[in-house]
C-alpha positions as CSV (number, residue, x, y, z in Angstrom):
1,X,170.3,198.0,-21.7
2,X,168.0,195.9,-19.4
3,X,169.6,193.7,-16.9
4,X,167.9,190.6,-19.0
5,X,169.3,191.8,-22.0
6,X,172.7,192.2,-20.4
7,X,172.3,188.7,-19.6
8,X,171.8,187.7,-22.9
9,X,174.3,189.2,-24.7
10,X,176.9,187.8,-22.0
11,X,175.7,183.8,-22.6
12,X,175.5,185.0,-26.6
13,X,179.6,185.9,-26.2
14,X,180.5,182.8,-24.0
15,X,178.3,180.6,-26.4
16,X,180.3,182.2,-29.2
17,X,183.3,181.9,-27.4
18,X,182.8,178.2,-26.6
19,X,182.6,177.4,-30.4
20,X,185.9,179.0,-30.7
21,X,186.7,177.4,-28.2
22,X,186.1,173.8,-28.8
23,X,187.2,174.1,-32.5
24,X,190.6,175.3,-31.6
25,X,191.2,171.9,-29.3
26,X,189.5,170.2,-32.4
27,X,192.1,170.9,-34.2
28,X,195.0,170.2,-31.6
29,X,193.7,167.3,-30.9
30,X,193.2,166.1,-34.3
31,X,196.7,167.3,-35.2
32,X,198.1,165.4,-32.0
33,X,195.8,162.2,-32.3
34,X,194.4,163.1,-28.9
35,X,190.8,163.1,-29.2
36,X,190.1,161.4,-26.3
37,X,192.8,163.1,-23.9
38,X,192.9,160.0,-21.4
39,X,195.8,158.3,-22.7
40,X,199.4,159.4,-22.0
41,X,201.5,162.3,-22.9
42,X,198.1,164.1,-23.8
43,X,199.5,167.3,-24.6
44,X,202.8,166.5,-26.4
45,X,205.4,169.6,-26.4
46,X,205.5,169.8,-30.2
47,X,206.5,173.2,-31.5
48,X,205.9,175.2,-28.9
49,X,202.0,173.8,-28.2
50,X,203.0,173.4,-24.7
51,X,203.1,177.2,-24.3
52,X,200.8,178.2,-26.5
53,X,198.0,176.9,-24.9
54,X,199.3,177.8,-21.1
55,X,199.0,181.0,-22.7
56,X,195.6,180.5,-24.8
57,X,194.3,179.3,-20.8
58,X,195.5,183.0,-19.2
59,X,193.8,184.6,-23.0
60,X,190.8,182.9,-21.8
61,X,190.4,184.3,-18.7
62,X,191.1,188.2,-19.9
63,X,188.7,187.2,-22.2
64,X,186.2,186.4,-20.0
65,X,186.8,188.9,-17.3
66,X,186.5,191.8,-19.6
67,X,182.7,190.8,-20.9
68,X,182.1,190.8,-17.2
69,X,183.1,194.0,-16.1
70,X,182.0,195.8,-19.8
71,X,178.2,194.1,-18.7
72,X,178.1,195.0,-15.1
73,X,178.1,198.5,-13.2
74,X,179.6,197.6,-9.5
75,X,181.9,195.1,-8.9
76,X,179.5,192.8,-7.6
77,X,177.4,192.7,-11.0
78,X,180.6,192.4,-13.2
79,X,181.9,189.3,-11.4
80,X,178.5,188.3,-11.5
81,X,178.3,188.4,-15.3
82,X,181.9,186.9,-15.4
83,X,180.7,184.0,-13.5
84,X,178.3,183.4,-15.9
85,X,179.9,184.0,-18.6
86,X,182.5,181.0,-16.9
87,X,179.8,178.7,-16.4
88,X,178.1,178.8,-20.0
89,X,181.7,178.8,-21.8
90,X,182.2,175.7,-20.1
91,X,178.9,174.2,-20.6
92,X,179.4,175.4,-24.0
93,X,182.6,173.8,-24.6
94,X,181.6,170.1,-24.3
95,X,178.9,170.7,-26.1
96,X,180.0,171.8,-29.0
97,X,183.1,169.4,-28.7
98,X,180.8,166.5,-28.7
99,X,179.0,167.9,-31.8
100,X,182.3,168.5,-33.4
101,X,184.4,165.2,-32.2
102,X,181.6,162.5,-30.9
103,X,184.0,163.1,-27.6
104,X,183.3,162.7,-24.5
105,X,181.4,159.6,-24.9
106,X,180.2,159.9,-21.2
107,X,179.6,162.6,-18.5
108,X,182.3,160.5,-16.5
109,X,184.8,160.9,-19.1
110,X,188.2,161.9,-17.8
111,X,189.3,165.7,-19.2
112,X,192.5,167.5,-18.5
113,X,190.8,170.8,-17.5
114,X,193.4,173.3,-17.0
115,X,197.2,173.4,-16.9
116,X,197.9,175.9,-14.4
117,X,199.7,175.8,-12.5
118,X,199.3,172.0,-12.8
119,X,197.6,170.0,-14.7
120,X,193.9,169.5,-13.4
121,X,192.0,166.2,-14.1
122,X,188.6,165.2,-13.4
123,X,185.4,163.8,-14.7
124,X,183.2,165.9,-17.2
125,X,180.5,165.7,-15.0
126,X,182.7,167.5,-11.8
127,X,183.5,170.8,-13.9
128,X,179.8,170.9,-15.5
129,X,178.3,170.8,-11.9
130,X,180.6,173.8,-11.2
131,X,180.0,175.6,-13.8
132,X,176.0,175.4,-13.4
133,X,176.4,176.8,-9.8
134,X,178.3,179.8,-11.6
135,X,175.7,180.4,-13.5
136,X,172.8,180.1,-11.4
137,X,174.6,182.1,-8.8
138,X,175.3,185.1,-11.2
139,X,172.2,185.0,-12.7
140,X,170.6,185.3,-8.9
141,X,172.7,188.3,-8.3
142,X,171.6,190.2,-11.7
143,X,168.4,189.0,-12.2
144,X,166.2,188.8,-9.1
145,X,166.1,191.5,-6.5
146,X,167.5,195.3,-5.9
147,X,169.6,197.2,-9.2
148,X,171.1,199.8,-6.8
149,X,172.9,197.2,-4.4
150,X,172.4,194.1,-5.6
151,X,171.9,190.8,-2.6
152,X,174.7,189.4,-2.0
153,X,176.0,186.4,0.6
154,X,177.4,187.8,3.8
155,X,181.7,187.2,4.3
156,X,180.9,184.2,6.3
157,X,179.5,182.3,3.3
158,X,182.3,183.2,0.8
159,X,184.6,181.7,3.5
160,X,183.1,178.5,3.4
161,X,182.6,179.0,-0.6
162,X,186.1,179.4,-0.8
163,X,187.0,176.4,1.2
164,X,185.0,174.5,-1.1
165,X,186.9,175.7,-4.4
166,X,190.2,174.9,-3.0
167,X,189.1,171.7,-1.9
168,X,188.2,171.2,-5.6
169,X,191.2,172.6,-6.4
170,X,193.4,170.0,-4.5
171,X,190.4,166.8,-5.9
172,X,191.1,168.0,-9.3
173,X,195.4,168.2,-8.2
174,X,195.4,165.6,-6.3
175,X,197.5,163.1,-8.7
176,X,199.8,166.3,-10.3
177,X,200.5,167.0,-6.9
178,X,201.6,163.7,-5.7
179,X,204.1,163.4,-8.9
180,X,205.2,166.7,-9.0
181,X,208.2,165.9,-7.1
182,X,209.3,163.6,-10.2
183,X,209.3,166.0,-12.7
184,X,207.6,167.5,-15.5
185,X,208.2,164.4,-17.6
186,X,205.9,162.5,-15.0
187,X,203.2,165.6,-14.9
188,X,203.1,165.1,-18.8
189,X,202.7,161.5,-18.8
190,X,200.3,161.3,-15.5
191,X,196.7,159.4,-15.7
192,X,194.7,159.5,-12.9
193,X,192.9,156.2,-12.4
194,X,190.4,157.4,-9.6
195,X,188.4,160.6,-8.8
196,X,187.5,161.3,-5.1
197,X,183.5,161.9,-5.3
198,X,183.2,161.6,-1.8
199,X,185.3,164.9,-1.1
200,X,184.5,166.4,-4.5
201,X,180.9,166.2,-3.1
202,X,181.8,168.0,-0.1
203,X,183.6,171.0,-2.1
204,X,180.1,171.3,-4.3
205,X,178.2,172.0,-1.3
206,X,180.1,174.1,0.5
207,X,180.4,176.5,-3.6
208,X,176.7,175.9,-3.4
209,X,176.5,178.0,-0.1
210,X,176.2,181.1,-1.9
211,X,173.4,180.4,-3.9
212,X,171.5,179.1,-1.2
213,X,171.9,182.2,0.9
214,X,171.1,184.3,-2.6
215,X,168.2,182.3,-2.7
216,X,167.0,182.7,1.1
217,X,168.1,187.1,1.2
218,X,165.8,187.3,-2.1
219,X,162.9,185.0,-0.5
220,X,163.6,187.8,2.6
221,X,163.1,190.5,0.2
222,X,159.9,189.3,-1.5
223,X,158.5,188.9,2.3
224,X,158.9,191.9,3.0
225,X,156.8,193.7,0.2
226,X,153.8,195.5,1.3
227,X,150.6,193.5,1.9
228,X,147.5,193.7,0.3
229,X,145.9,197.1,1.1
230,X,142.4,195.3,1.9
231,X,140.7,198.2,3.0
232,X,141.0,199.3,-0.1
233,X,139.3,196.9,-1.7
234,X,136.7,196.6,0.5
235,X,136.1,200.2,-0.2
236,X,136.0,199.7,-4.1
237,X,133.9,196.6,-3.7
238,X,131.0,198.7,-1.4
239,X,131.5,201.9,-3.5
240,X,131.2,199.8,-6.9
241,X,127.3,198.6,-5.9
242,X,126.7,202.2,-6.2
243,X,125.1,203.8,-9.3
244,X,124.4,200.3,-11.1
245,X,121.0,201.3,-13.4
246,X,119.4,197.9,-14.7
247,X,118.9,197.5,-18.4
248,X,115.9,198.5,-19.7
249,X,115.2,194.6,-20.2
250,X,111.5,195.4,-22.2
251,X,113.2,197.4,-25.0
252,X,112.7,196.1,-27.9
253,X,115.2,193.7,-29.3
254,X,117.5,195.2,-31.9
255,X,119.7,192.1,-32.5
256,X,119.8,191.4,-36.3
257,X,117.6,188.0,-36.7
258,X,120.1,186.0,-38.9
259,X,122.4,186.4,-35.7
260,X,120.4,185.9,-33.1
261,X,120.7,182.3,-32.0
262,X,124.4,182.4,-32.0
263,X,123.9,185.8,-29.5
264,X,121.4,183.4,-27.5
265,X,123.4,180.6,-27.1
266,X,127.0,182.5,-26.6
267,X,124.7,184.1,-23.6
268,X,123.3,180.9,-22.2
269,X,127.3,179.7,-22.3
270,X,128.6,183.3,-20.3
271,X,125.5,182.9,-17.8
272,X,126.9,179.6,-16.8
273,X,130.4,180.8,-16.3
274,X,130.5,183.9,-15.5
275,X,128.9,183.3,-12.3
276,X,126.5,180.9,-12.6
277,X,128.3,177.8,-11.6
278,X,130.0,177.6,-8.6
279,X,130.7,181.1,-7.4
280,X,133.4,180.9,-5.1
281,X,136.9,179.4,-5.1
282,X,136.8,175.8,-6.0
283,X,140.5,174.7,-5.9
284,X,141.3,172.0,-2.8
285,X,143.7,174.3,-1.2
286,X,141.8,176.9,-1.7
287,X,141.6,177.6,2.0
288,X,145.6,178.6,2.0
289,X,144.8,181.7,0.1
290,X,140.8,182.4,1.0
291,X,141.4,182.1,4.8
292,X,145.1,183.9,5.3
293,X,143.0,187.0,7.0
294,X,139.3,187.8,7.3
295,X,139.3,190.5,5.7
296,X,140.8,189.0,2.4
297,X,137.8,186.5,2.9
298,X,135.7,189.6,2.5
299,X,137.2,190.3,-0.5
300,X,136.9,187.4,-2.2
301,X,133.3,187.1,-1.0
302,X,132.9,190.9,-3.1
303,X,134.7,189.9,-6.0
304,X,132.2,186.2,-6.4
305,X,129.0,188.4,-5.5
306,X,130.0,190.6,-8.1
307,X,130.4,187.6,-10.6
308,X,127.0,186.0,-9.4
309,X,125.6,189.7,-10.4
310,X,126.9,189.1,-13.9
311,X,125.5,185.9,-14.1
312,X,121.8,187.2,-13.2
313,X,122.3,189.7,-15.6
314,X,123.3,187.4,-18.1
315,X,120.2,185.0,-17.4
316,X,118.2,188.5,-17.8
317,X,119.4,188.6,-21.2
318,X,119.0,185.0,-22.2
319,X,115.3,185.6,-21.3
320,X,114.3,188.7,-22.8
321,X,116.3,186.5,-26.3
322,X,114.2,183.3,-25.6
323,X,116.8,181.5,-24.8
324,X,117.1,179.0,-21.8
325,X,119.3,179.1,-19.2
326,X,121.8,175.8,-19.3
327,X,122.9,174.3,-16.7
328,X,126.1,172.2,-18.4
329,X,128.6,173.0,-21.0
330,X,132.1,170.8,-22.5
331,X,134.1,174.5,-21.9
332,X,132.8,174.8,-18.1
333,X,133.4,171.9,-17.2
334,X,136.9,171.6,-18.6
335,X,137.7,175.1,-16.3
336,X,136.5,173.9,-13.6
337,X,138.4,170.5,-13.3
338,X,141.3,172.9,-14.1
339,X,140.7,175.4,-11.2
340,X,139.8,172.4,-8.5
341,X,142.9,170.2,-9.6
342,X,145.8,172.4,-10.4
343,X,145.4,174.5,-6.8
344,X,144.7,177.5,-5.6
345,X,147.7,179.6,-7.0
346,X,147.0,178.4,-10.4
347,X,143.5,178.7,-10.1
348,X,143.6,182.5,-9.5
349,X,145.8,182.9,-12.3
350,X,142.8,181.1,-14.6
351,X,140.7,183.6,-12.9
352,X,142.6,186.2,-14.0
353,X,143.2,185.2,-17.7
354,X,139.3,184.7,-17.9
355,X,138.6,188.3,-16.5
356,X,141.4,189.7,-19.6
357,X,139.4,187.3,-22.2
358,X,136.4,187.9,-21.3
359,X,137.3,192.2,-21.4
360,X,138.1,191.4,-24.7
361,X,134.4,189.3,-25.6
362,X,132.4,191.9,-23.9
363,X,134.4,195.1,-25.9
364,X,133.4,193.5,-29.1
365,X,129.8,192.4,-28.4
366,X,129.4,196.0,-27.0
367,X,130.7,197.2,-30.3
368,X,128.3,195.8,-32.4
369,X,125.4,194.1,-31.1
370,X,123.5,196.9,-31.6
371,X,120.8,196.3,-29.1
372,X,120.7,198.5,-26.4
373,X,119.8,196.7,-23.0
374,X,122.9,194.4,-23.8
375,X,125.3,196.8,-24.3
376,X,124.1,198.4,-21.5
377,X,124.8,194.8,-19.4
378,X,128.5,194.6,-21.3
379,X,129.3,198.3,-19.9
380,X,128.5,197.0,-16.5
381,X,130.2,193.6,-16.4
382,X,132.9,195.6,-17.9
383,X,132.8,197.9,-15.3
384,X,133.5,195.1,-12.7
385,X,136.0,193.3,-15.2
386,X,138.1,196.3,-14.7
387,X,138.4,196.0,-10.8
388,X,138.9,192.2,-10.7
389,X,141.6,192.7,-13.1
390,X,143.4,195.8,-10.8
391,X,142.9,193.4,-7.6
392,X,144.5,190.5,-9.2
393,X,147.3,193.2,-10.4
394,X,147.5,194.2,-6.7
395,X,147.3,190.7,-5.4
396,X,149.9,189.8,-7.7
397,X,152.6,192.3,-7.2
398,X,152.2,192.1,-3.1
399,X,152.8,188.7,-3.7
400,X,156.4,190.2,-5.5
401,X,155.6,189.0,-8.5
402,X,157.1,191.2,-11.7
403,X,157.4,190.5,-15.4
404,X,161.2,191.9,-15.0
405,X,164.3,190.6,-15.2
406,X,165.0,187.0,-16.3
407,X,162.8,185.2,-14.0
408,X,160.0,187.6,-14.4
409,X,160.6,187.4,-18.1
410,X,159.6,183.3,-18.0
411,X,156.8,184.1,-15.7
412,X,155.5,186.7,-18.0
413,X,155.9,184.0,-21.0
414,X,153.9,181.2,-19.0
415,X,151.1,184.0,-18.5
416,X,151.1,185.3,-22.3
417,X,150.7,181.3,-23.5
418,X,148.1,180.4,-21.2
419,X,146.1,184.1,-22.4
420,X,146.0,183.1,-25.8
421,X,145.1,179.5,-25.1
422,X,141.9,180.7,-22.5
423,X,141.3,183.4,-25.5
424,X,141.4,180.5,-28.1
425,X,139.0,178.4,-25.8
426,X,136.5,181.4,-25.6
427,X,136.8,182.0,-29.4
428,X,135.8,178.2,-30.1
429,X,132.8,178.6,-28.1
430,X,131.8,182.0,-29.0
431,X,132.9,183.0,-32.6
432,X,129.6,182.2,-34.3
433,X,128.2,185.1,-32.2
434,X,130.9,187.2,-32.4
435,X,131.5,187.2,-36.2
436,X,127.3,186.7,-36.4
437,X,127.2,190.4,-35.4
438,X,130.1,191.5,-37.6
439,X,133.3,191.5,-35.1
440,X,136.0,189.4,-36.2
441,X,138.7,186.8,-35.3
442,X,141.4,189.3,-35.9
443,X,139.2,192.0,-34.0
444,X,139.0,189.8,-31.1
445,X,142.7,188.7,-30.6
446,X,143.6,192.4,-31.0
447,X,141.4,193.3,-27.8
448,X,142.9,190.3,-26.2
449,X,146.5,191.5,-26.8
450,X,146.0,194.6,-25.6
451,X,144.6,193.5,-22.3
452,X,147.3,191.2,-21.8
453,X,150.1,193.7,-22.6
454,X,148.0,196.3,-20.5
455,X,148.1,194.0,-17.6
456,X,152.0,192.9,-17.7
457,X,153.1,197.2,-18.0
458,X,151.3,197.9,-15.1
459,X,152.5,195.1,-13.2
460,X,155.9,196.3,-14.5
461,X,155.2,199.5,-13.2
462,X,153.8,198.7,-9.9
463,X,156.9,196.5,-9.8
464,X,159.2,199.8,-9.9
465,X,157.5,201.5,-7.8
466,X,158.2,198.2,-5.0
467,X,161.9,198.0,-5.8
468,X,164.1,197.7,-3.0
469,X,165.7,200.6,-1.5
470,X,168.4,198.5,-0.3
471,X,170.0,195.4,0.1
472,X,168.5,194.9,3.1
473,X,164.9,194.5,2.0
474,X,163.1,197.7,2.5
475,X,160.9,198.1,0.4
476,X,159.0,201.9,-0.5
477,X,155.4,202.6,0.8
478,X,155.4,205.0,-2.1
479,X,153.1,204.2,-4.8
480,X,150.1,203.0,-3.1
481,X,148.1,206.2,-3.5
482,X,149.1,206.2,-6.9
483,X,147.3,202.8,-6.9
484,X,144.2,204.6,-5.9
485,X,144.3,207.3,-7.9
486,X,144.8,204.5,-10.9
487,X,141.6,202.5,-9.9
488,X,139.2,205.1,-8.9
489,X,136.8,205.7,-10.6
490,X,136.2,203.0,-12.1
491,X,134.2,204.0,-15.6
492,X,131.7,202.2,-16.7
493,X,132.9,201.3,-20.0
C-alpha cells in the first residue's frame, strides 16, 4: 500500500472506531441520565460501570496502538499512524456524539476526558486542539518527505514536547489532584468551576514544537533539491530553431467549405493567444521568478520567442484562410486578468494547463483538418508544446513539487480541476471548429486526459528519482541524464 492509502485506511478505522465509540457513552449516559456530564456524581458506580469503562479507556488504547504499528514499518511511522489515529478518534468522538445526543452544546463545554489514573476535566475545545496537533504531526511524518527514514524532531524538541503534555496533564488534574487527598467519594462528586487557559496555552505550544520543527526539516529538504539544469534548456531552446521547414503556405486549401469559417475564426482566436498578445510574463511579481538568475531569464525569453513563433504562424494561416487577424477576444482577456492578478506562481501553472489543452486542440485539428500547410503548422507548435510542457515538468519538480503522498495528492487534485476547467474554456471557444472538421467533444477530452495524466506520472516519476537518501536532506543527482535522454529529441509530432 501507498503511504496515502495507509493514511486512509488508519482515519477510516479511528472514524469507525469513534462511532463506536460515541454510541457506547450514548448509551451510558442515557442509562445514567448523564448526557451532559457536568453535574455531579457523573459516572455513578452502578453494577460494576465504574470498572468497566476504566477498562473500556485501557481497550481503547490497545485498540489504537495496534492499527498504528499494523500501518507503519519503523517505529517512527507506527506511532505516527497511532497519533493519528488518536487525534481523528477524538475529533470523531464529539462529533458523532453531537449527532447522536445534541451534546456538547458548545466547544467550551466541560467533558470528563479520561479516568486514569484520575479523573481528567477540561473544555471540549482543550482536547480537540490536541488532538489536531496529533494529527497534523503524524500526518507530516508519513506523508511529506523521505520513506526510508522518515524527518523527525531532534531529542531537544520532544523534551520540551513532553513538558508541554504533562503540563496538560496537571491543567486537565488540576482539581482531582487537589481533592484526592479526600477520597474517592470527592473524585466522584468533583466539578471543576474554572479551566486555566493561560497555562493550557502554554502546554499547546510547547506539543506544537514538533510540528514546527517537522515543518522547518521538510522546508530544509525541499531546499535542497537540485536546481534547475539551465544549461540544459538553453541547449534545447537553441537546438529546437534547428530544422523548422515553413509550410507550404500557397498550397491549395483543402479545408472542407462548410467548415471553414469556424477553422478561420478558431485561428484568429489561437493567433491572439498563443503568442500574439503579450508575450512575456505578465503577473505583478513576476520579477520573483523571471529575475532569480540570468540565465532563467534566458529561458523564459526562449520559451515566449517560441510562442511569438506560433503566433506568426498562426497569422500565416489566418491569411492564406482570409481571415483577419483580431486583436481582442472575451477568453483572452479573461486569461490574462487571471495570469496578472493571481501572481506569478499561479500564473505559470495557467501556463502550463494551456500548453496540456492546447496539445490536446492541436492533436485533433492535426487529425482531421485535412489541409496540409496547417497540419504541417500543428506538428510544429506541437513540437514546441512538448518542451514547454518538460520545462514546466522540470521547473516543477526542482521546485519539490510531487503528486505523492497526501499533500501531493491535493496538489495533484487542484491541478486536474483547473485542466478540465482551461480544457472546458478552450472547448467553448473552439468546438464549432473542432466538431466542423469531424473531431469530437468526447475526442477532445480524451486527448486532454491523457496529457494531464501524462504530465502528473512523470512528475511522479521524476519525483522518485529526487527522494531523499536520508533524513538529512540529500538528495540523488541521479536521474538528470535520464531527463535528457527523456526530452531529446524532441519529434515533431
Amino acid at each position: 500500500m501507498t503511504s496515502r492509502n495507509r493514511w486512509l485506511v488508519v482515519v477510516i478505522f479511528a472514524l469507525a472506531m469513534a462511532w463506536v465509540e460515541s454510541a457506547v457513552v450514548f448509551y451510558l449516559r442515557t442509562m445514567l441520565n448523564r448526557i451532559d456530564p457536568y453535574q455531579p456524581y457523573p459516572l455513578p458506580l452502578l453494577h460494576g460501570f465504574g470498572t468497566a469503562e476504566l477498562v473500556r479507556e485501557l481497550a481503547t488504547l490497545i485498540m489504537l496502538s495496534a492499527v498504528g504499528w499494523l500501518a507503519g514499518t519503523s517505529v517512527r511511522t507506527r506511532f505516527s499512524y497511532f497519533v493519528i489515529a488518536f487525534g481523528v478518534w477524538d475529533l470523531g468522538y464529539y462529533a458523532f456524539l453531537k449527532v447522536l445526543t445534541g451534546w456538547p452544546h458548545s466547544l467550551l463545554d466541560w467533558d470528563i476526558l479520561f479516568l486514569l489514573p484520575l479523573p481528567w476535566w477540561g473544555p471540549v475545545l482543550a482536547p480537540a486542539l490536541i488532538a489536531v496537533l496529533m494529527i497534523l504531526f503524524g500526518t507530516l511524518v508519513t506523508q511529506t518527505g523521505p520513506r526510508r527514514v522518515p524527518a523527525w524532531p531532534r531529542q531537544t524538541v520532544w523534551c520540551l514536547s513532553a513538558a508541554g503534555a504533562l503540563l496538560a496533564l496537571y491543567v486537565f488534574m488540576a482539581d482531582a489532584l487537589r481533592v484526592a487527598p479526600q477520597g474517592a467519594k470527592a473524585l466522584r462528586h468533583l466539578l471543576p468551576e474554572s479551566f486555566d487557559w493561560p497555562l493550557f496555552l502554554v502546554a499547546i505550544a510547547l506539543m506544537a514544537i514538533p510540528v514546527a520543527a517537522l515543518g522547518r526539516q521538510l522546508s530544509a529538504m525541499q531546499s535542497a533539491a537540485p536546481e534547475l539544469d539551465v544549461r540544459l534548456w538553453l541547449n534545447h531552446f537553441e537546438r529546437n530553431r534547428e530544422n523548422r521547414p515553413e509550410p507550404d503556405w500557397a498550397a491549395p486549401i483543402r479545408v472542407r467549405p462548410d467548415a471553414l469559417p469556424a477553422v478561420i475564426r478558431s485561428l484568429e482566436q489561437f493567433q491572439l493567444g498563443d503568442g500574439g498578445g503579450p508575450a512575456s510574463l505578465i503577473a505583478v511579481n513576476a520579477g520573483r521568478f523571471r529575475n532569480r538568475t540570468p540565465e532563467l531569464r534566458a529561458i523564459v525569453n526562449h520559451w515566449f520567442r517560441e510562442e511569438e513563433g506560433h503566433a506568426r504562424l498562426l497569422g500565416c494561416a489566418v491569411d492564406r484562410l482570409g481571415g483577419r487577424r483580431i486583436d481582442s477576444h472575451w477568453s483572452f482577456t479573461a486569461f490574462c486578468l487571471c495570469r496578472k492578478w493571481l501572481g506569478v506562481r499561479f500564473e505559470l501553472q495557467i501556463l502550463t494547463l494551456t500548453e496540456l489543452v492546447s496539445t490536446a486542440y492541436y492533436r485533433v485539428l492535426q487529425r482531421h483538418v485535412g489541409d496540409e500547410p496547417i497540419m504541417a503548422m500543428c506538428g510544429l507548435i506541437l513540437r514546441d508544446e512538448a518542451g514547454h510542457v518538460a520545462f514546466h515538468r522540470d521547473r516543477l519538480a526542482a521546485e519539490g513539487c510531487s503528486p505523492r503522498g497526501l499533500v501531493g495528492e491535493l496538489w495533484r487534485t487542484q491541478f486536474w480541476v483547473c485542466g478540465h476547467i482551461a480544457a472546458t474554456v478552450l472547448w467553448i471557444s473552439h468546438r464549432a471548429c473542432l466538431t466542423g472538421i469531424g473531431g469530437s467533444r468526447t475526442e477532445y477530452y480524451q486527448e486532454v486526459r491523457r496529457e494531464l495524466r501524462r504530465f502528473m506520472g512523470a512528475l511522479a516519476a521524476d519525483a522518485r528519482k529526487r527522494i531523499v537518501r536520508s533524513g538529512r536532506g540529500v538528495w540523488p543527482r541521479d536521474g538528470r541524464r535520464d531527463l535528457v535522454n527523456e526530452r531529446k529529441p524532441m519529434p515533431a509530432v
